[in-house]
NURO-23358 format. One line per 5 residues: number of its first residue (from 0); their letters; for each residue x, y, z of N, C-alpha, C, O. Coordinates in steps of 0.001 Angstrom, whole numbers, plus 500000, padded with zeros to 6 digits. Layout:
N
NUM> A> X Y Z X Y Z X Y Z X Y Z; ... .
# end
This chain:
110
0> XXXXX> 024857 760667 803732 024583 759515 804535 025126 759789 805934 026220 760312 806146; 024239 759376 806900 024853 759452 808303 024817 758615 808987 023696 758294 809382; 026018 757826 809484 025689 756871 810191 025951 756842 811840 026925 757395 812352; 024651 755909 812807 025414 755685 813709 026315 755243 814196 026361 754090 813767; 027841 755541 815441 028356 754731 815585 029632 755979 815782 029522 757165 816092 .
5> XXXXX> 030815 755170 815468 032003 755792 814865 032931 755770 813994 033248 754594 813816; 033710 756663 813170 034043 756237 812163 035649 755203 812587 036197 755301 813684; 036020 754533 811771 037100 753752 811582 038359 754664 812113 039253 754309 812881; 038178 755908 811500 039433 756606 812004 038839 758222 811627 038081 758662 810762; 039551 758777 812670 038748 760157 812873 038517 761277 811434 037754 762239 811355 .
10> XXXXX> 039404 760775 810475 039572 761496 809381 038156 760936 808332 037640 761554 807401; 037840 759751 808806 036246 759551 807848 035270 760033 808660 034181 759522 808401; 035256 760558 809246 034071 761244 809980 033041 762020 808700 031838 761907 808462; 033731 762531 808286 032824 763627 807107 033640 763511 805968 034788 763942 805872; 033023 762933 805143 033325 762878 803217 032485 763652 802484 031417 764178 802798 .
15> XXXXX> 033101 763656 801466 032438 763908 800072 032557 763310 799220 033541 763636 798556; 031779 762174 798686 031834 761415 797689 030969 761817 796431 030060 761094 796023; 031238 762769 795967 030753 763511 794989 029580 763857 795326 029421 764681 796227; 028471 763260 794630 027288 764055 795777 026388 763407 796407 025160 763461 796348; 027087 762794 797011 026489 761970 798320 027673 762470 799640 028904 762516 799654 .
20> XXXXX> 026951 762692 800349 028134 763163 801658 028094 762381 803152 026982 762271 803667; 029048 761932 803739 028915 760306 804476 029283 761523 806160 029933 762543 806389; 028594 760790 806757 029264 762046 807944 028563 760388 809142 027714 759513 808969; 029843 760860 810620 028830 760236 811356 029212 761399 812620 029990 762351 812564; 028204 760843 813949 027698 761973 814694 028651 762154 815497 028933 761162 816168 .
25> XXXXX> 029316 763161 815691 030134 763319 817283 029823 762577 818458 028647 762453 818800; 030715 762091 819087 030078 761175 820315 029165 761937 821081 029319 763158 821095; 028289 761450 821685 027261 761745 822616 025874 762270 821698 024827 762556 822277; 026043 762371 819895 024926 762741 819457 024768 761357 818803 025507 760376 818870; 023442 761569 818064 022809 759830 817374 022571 760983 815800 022343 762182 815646 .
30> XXXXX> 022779 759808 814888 022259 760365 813366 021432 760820 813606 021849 761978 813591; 020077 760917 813950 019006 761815 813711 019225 762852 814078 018701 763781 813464; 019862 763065 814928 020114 764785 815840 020906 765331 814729 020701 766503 814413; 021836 764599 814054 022780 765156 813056 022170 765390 812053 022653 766330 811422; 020884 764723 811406 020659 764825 809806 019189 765999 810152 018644 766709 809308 .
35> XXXXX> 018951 765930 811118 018068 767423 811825 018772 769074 811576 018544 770042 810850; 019509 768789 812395 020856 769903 812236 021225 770593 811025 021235 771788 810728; 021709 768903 810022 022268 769194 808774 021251 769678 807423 021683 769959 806305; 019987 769691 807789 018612 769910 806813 018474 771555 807421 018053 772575 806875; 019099 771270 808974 017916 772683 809816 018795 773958 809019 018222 774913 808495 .
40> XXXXX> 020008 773810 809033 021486 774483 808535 021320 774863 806982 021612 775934 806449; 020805 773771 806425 020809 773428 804699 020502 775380 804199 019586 776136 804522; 021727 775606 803326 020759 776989 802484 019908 776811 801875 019132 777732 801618; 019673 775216 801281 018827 774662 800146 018613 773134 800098 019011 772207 799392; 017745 773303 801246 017592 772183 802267 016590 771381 800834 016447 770158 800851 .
45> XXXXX> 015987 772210 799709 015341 771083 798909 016215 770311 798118 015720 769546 797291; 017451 770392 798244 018843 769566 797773 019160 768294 798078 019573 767306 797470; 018744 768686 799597 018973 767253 799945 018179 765961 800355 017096 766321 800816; 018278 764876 800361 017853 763473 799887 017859 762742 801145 018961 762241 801367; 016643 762434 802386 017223 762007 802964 016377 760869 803126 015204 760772 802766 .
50> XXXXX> 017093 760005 803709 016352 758167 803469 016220 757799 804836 017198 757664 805571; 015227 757659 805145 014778 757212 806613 013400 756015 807026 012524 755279 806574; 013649 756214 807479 012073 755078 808183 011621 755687 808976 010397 755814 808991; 012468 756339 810000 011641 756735 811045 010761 757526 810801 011094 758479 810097; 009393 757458 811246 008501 758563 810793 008562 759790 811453 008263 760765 810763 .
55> XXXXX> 008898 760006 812704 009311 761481 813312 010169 762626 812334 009966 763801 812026; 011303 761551 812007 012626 762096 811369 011973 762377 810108 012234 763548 809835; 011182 761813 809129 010711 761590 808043 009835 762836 807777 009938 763456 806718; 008780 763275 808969 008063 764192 809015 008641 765487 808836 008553 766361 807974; 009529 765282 810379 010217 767059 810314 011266 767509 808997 011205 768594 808418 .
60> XXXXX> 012124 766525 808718 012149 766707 807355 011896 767258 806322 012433 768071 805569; 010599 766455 806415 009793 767029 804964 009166 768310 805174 008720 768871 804173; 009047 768893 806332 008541 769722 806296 009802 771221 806334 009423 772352 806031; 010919 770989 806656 012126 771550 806074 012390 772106 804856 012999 773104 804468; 011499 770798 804113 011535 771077 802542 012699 770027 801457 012944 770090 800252 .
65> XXXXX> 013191 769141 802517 014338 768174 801783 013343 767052 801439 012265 766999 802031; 013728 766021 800354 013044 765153 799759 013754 764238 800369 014951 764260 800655; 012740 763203 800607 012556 762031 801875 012350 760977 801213 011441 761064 800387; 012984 759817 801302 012563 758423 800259 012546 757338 802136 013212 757351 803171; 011431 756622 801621 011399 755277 802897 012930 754286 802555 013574 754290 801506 .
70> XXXXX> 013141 753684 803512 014266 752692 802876 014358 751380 802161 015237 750598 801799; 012538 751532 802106 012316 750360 801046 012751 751055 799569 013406 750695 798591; 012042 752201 799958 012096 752745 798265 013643 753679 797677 013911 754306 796652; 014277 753399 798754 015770 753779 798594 016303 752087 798419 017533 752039 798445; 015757 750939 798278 016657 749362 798036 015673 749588 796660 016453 749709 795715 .
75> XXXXX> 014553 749670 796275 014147 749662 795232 014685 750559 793987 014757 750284 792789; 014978 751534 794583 015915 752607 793606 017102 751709 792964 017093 751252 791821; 018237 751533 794035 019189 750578 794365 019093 749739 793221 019970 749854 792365; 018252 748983 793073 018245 747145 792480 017562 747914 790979 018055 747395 789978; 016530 749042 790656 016655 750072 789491 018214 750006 788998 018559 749366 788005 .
80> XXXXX> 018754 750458 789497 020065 751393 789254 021102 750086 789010 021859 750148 788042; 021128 749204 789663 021833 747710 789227 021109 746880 787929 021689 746110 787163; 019899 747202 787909 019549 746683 786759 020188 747320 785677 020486 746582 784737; 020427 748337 785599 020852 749071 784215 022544 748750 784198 023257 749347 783392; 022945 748053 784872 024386 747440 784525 024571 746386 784084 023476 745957 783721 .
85> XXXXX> 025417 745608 783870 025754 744829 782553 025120 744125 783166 025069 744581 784308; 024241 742692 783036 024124 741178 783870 025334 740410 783583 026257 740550 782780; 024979 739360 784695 026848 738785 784565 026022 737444 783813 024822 737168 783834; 027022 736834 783237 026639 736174 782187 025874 734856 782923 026462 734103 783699; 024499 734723 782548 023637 733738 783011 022621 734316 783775 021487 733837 783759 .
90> XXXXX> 023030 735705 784721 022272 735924 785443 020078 736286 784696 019395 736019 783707; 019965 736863 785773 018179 737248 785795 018009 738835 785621 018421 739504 786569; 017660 739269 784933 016978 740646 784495 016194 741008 785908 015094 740476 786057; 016795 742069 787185 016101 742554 788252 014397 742893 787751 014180 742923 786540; 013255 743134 788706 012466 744047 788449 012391 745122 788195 013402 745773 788462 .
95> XXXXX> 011315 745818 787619 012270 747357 787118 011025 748556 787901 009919 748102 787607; 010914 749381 788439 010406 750749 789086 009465 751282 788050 009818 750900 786934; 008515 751944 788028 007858 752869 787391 008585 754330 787670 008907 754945 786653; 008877 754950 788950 008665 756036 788596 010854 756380 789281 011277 757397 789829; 011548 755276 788968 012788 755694 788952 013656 757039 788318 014721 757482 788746 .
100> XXXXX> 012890 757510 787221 013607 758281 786450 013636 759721 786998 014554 760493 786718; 012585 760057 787799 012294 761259 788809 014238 761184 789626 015190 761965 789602; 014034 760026 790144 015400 759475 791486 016497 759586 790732 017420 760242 791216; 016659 759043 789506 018093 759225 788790 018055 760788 788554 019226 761120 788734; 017563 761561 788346 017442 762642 788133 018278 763521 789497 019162 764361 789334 .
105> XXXXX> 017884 763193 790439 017960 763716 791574 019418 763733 792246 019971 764636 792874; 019996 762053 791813 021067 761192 792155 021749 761626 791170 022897 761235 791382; 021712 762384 789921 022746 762366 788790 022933 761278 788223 024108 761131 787887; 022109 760249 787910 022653 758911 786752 022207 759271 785526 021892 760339 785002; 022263 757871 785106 022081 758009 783428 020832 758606 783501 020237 758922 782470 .
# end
């Protein structure tokens, strides 16, 4: 994940949260320049997962060879992936995805 902006304190700049990795951009760059970089760099750029809208970013991307989800279909994954946790008592059974099981695959879930 990359976000714009800055981090809270200079030491969250770049994580590893198992395998999702949170980074944001050095001042004077914007996430896209960074998640360009970080695909252009990739040894095995089909590893990585990247979630965008923008269609520029979305394009060059994919053509890198990294797998690209819109950010609708990265909240639809999302509310997938919450469905399969407990409901709290009373609640509503989410909608459920057709083709989620490809994405858990990808993400490491159940």
């Amino acid at each position: 994940m990359v976000f714009d902006g800055h981090p809270l304190r200079d030491d969250l700049a770049a994580q590893e949260l198992g395998p999702v990795s949170v980074r944001v951009p050095p001042p004077g760059t914007d996430a896209d320049s960074l998640i360009r970089e970080l695909v252009e760099r990739a040894a095995r750029p089909a590893e990585l997962i990247v979630v965008t809208s923008d269609k520029a970013l979305y394009s060059y991307v994919k053509t890198l060879g990294a797998a690209v989800m819109r950010a609708h279909e990265w909240n639809a994954l999302e509310r997938r992936i919450a469905s399969r946790r407990p409901a709290p008592p009373g609640g509503e059974k989410p909608e459920k995805e057709d083709d989620i099981e490809g994405w858990l695959k990808k993400f490491g879930g159940d």
